[in-house]
DRENSESE-617232 format. One line per field, with one value per residue (C-alpha): x, y, z; residue number from 1. Coordinates in steps of 0.001 Angstrom, whole numbers, padded with zeros to 6 digits. Layout:
// DRENSESE-617232
x: (X / ...)
y: (Y / ...)
z: (Z / ...)
k: (NUM / ...)
//
This chain:
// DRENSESE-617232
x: (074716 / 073494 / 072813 / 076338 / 077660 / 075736 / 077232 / 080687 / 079755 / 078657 / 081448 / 084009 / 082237 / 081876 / 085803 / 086422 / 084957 / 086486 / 089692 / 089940 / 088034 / 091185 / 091917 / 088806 / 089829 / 092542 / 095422 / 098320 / 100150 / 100770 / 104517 / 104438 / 102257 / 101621 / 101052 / 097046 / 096483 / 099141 / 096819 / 093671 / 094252 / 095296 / 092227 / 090607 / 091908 / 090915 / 087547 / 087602 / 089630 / 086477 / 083706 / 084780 / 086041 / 082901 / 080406 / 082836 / 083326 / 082437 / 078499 / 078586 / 080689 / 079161 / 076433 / 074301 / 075612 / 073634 / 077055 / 076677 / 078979 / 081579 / 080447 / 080849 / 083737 / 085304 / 084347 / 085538 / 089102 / 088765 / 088593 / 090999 / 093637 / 092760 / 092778 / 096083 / 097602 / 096691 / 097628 / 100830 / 101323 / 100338 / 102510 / 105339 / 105225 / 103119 / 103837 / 103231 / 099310 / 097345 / 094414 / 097117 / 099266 / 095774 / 094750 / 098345 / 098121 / 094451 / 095741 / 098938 / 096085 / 094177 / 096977 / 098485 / 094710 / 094460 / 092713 / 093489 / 092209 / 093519 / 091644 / 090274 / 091375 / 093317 / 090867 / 087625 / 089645 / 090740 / 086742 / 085637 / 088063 / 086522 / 083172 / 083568 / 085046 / 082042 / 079307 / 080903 / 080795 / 077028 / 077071 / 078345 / 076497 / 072708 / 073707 / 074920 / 072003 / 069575 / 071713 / 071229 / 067580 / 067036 / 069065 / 067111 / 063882 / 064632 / 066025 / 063239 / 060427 / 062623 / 062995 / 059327 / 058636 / 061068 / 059311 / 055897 / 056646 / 059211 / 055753 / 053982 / 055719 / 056229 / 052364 / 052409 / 055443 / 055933 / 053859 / 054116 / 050669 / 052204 / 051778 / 047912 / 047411 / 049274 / 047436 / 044353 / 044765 / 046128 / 043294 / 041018 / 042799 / 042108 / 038536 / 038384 / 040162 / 037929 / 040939 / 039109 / 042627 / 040966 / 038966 / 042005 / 043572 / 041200 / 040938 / 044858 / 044472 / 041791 / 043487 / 046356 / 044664 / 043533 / 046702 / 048223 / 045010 / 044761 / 047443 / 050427 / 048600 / 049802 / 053573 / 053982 / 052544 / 053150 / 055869 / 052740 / 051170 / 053845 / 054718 / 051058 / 051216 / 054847 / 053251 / 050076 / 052617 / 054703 / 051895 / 050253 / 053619 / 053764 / 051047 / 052744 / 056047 / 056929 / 058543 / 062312 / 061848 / 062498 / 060800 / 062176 / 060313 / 061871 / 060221 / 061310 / 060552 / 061060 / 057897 / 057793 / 055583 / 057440 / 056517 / 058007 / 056848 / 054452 / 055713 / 059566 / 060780 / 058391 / 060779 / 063063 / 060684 / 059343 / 063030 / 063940 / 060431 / 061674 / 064787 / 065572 / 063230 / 063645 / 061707 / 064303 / 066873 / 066834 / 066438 / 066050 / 064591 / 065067 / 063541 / 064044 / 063724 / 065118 / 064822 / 065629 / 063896 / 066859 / 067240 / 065603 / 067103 / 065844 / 067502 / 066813 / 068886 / 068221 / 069595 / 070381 / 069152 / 069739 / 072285 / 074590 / 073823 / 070127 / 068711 / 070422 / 068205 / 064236 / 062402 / 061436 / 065058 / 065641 / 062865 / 063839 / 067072 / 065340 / 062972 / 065568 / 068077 / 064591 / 063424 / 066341 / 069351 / 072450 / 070525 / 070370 / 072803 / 071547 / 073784 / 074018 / 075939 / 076195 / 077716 / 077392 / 074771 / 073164 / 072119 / 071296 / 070701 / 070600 / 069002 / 069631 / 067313 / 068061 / 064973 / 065914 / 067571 / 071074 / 071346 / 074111 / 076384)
y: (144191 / 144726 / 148715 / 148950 / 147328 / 149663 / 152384 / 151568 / 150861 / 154301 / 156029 / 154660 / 155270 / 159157 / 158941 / 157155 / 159794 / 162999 / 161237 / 160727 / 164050 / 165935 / 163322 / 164140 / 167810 / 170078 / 168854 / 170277 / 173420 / 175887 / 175030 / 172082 / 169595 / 168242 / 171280 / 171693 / 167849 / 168312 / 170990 / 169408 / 166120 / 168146 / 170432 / 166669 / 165182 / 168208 / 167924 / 164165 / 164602 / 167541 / 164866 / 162019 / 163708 / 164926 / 162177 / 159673 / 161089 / 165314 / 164358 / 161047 / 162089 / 166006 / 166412 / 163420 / 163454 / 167585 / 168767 / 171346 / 174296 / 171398 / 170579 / 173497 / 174455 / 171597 / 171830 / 175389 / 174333 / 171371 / 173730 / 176353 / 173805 / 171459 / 174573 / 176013 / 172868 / 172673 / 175521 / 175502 / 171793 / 173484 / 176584 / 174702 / 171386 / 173107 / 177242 / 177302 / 177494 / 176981 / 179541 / 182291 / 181807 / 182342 / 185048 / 186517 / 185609 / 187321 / 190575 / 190844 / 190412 / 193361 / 195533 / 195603 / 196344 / 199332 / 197626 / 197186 / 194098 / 193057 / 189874 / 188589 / 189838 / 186472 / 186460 / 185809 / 182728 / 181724 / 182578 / 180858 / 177640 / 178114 / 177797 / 174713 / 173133 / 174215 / 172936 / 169563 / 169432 / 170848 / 167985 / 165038 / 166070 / 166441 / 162550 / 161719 / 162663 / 161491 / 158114 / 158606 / 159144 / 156224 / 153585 / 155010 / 155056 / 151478 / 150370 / 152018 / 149426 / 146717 / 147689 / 148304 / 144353 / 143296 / 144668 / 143585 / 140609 / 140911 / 142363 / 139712 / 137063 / 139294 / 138939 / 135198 / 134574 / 137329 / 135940 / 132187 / 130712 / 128253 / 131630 / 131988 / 128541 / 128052 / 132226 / 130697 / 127073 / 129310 / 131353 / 128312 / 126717 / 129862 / 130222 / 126960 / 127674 / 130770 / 133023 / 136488 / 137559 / 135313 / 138132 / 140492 / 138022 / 137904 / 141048 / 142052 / 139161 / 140814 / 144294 / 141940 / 140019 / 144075 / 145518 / 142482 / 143037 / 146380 / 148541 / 146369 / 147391 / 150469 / 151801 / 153203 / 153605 / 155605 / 154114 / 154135 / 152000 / 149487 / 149635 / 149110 / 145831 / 144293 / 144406 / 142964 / 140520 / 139859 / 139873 / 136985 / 134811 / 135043 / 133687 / 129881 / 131106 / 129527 / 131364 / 130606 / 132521 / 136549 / 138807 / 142793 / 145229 / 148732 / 151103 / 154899 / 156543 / 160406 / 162280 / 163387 / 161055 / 158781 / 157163 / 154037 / 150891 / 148434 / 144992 / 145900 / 144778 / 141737 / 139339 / 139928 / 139654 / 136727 / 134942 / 135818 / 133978 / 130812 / 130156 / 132286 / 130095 / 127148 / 125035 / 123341 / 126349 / 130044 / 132290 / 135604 / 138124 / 141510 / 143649 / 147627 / 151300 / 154181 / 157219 / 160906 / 162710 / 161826 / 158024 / 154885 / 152049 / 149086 / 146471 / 142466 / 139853 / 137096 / 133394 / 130951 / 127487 / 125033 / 125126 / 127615 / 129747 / 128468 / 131743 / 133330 / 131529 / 132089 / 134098 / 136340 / 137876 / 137643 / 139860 / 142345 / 142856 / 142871 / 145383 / 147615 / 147835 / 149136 / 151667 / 152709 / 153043 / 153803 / 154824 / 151749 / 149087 / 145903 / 144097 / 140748 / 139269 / 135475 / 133521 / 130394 / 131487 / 134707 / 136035 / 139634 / 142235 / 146006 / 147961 / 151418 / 153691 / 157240 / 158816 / 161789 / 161928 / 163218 / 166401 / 166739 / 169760)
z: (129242 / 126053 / 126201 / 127812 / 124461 / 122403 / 124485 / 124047 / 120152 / 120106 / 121987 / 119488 / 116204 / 117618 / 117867 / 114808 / 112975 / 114721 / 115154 / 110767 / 110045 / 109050 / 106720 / 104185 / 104932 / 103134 / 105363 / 106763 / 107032 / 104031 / 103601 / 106127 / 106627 / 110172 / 112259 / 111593 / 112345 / 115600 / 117621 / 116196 / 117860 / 121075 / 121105 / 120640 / 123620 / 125339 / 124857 / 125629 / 128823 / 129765 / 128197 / 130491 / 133610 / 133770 / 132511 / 134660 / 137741 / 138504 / 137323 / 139703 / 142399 / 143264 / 141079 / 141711 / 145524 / 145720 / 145973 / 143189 / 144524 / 144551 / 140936 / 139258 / 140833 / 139963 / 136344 / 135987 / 137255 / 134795 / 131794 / 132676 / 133890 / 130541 / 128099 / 130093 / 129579 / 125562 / 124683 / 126146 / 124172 / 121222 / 121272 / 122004 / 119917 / 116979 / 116841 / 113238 / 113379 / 110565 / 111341 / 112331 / 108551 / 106672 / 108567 / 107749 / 104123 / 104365 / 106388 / 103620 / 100481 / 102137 / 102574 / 099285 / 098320 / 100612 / 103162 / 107256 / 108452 / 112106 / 112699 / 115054 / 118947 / 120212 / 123157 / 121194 / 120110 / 124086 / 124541 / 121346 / 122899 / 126041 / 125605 / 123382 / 126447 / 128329 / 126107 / 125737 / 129558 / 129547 / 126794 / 129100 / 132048 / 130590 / 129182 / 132265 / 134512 / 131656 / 132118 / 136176 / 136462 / 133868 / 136063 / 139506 / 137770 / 136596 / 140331 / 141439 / 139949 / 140848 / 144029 / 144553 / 143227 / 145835 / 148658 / 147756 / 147751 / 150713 / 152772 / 151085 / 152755 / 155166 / 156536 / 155736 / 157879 / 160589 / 162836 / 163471 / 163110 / 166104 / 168071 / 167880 / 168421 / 171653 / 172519 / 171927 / 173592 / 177039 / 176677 / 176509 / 179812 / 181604 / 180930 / 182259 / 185479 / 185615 / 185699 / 185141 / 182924 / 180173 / 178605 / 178813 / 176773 / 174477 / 173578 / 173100 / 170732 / 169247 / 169149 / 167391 / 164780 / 164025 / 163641 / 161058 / 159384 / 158667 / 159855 / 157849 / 154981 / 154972 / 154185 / 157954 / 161112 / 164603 / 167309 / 169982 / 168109 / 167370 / 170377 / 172148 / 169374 / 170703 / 174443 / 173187 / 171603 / 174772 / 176982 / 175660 / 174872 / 178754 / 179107 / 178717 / 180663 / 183267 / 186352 / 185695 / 182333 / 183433 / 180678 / 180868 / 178765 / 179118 / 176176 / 176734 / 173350 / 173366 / 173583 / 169522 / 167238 / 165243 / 161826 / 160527 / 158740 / 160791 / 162308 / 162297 / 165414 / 165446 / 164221 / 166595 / 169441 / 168366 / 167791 / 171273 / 172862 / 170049 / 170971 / 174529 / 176261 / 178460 / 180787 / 182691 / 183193 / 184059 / 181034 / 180517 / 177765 / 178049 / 175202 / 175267 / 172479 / 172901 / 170850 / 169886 / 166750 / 164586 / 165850 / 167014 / 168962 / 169234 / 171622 / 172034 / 174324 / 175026 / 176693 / 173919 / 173948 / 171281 / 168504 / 167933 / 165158 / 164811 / 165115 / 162127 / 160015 / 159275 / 156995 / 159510 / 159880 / 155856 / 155113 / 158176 / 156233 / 152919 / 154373 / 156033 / 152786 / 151358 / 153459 / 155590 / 152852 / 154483 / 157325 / 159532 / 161661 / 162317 / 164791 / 165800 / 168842 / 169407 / 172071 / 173863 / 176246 / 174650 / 171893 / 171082 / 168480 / 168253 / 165163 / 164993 / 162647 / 161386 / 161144 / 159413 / 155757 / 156174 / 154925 / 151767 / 151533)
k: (1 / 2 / 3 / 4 / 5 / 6 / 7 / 8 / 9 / 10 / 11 / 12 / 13 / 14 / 15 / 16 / 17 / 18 / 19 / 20 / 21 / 22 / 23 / 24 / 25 / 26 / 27 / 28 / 29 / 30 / 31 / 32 / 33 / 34 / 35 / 36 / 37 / 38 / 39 / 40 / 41 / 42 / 43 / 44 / 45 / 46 / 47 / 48 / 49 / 50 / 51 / 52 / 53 / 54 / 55 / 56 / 57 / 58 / 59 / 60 / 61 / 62 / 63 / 64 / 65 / 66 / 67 / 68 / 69 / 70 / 71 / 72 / 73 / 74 / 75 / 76 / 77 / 78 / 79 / 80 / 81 / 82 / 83 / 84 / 85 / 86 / 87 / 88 / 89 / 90 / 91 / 92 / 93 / 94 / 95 / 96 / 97 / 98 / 99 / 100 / 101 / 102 / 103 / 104 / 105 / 106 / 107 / 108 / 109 / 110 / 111 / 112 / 113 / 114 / 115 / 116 / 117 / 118 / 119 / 120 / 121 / 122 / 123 / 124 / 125 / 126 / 127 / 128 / 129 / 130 / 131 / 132 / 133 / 134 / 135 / 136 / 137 / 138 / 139 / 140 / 141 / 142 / 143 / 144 / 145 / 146 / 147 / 148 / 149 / 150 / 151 / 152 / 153 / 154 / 155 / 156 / 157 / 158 / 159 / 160 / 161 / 162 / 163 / 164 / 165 / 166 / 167 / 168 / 169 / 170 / 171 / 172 / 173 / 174 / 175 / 176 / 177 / 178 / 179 / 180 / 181 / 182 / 183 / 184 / 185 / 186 / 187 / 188 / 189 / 190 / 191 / 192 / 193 / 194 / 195 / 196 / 197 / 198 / 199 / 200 / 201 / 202 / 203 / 204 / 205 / 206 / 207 / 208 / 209 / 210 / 211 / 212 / 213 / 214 / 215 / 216 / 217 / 218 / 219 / 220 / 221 / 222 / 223 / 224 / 225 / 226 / 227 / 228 / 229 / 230 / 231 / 232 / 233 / 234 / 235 / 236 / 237 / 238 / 239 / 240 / 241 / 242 / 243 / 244 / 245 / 246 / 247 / 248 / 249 / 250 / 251 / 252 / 253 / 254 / 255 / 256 / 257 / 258 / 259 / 260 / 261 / 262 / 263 / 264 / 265 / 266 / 267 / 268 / 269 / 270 / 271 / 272 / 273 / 274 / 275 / 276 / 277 / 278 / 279 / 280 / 281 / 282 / 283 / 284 / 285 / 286 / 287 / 288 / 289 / 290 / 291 / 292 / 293 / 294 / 295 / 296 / 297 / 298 / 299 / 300 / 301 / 302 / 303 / 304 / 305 / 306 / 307 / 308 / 309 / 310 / 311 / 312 / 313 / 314 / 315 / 316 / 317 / 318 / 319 / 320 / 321 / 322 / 323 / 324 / 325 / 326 / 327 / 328 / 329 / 330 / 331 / 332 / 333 / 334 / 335 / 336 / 337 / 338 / 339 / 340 / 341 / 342 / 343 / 344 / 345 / 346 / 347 / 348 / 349 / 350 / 351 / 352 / 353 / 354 / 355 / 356 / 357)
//
């Protein structure tokens, strides 16, 4: 708030001072005053008309955006339809020109000396006009992008503090501790029955406890392996189903290697096994990916026991949207569909940066 008041300080102490300049200056015209200050303050608005058209809205709207034939374009119309437009205010509501009397007054000295002296051609000064128009729009759009790469730098950090400590609480909360307990207490009731599946058990659990370790350490990982860590995941939360609880996993990735960040669908997953479950009545969970090489979809439904609109709520989903306005811009859809007897969700990733004209 403060640099934006500087700013605007700025702005109008730059104008206060153009705007009086022909007031410490000889003034007027040679037998009239008025006309010099007239097409002055014209050529003035000029410039600030090219200034902020540009700095306000050619620099943000198709510079910044990589549409740069669309920029320039735009700025060359700007000038020739802003300098058109001037110079047809000025001939008509000021013709006497102060420039154009001296340089008469100069031409008539010279010629009673002897001397020809035709001035200057009237297109250097159209050219002269012209390129002032241009560098106050080179002017406005190196402040501009300065400006630009200052606020994205500065989003930037912040954004990069936000999803530390998003994956921060991320690890902490992702998986419910609850989870390994129960894992560990139905592995410990099958060793005792002898069930052979109890090592099997163990070891996805191992293979598990790896992957949160290590692998969410870094920023991304491959869709094999995420998805080798949800059936790990979904293989042991059966263990304590019972057999009115239907579990569908259907994962059909394309065959090109995909990279995105570790433990993204896990939330949803393990929402699904909290609240889709029931021991007294039928239920259902049927969990399923799909993708191309420009998009990922992931899909999650499941039957809906307990209040309605319980599972909106948890960390888990907050820092799955905190994580995907992070590192999927404008290039996801999370949806969420609720009704009395089902819940279910579909994200949609783009994998691929959009490509800008």
């Amino acid at each position: 708030m403060k640099g934006n008041k500087i700013k605007v300080l700025l702005h109008l102490a730059f104008w206060a001072v153009v705007i009086t300049l022909p007031w410490f200056m000889v003034s007027g015209n040679l037998e009239e005053p008025g006309f010099f200050e007239g097409r002055y303050y014209l050529r003035l608005l000029n410039g600030g008309l090219v200034f902020y058209l540009t700095y306000f809205y050619l620099v943000p709207v198709f510079y910044l955006n990589n549409r740069r034939v669309y920029f320039f374009s735009m700025i060359i119309l700007a000038i020739g339809l802003l300098y058109g437009a001037t110079e047809l205010l000025s001939n008509w509501l000021f013709p006497d020109d102060l420039l154009i009397q001296r340089l008469d007054l100069i031409r008539e000295k010279m010629a009673g000396e002897g001397l020809k002296f035709g001035g200057p051609a009237p297109m250097m000064r159209y050219a002269n006009s012209v390129f002032a128009s241009i560098m106050i729009a080179v002017m406005a759009t190196g402040i501009r992008i300065t400006e630009a790469y200052s606020e994205k730098d500065k989003r930037n950090r912040e954004l990069e503090k936000e999803k530390l400590a998003a994956d921060l609480s991320l690890l902490k909360s992702q998986i419910s501790p609850h989870f390994f307990f129960n894992t560990l207490n139905n592995i410990y009731a099958l060793t005792e029955a002898g069930n052979h599946e109890a090592g099997n058990a163990v070891l996805k659990l191992s293979k598990m406890m790896r992957y949160v370790l290590y692998e969410s350490d870094f920023e991304n990982t491959t869709l094999d392996q995420e998805i080798s860590f949800m059936n790990h995941y979904i293989d042991l939360m059966r263990l304590r189903l019972s057999e009115k609880v239907e579990v569908s996993v259907d994962f059909r990735p394309h065959s090109g290697e995909i990279s995105l960040p570790p433990m993204i669908f896990i939330s949803l997953i393990e929402n699904a096994f909290k609240h889709g479950v029931s021991y007294r009545e039928p239920s259902h969970i049927d969990i399923g990916i799909r993708s191309t090489p420009e998009e990922l979809i992931f899909t999650c439904s499941n039957s809906k026991h307990g209040n309605k609109g319980e599972v909106h709520t948890g960390i888990g989903l907050e820092n799955l949207r905190k994580r995907l306005a992070l590192l999927y811009p404008g290039r996801h859809t999370l949806s969420i569909k609720e009704s009395g007897a089902e819940f279910e969700v579909n994200l949609s990733l783009q994998l691929k940066q959009p490509e800008t004209v």
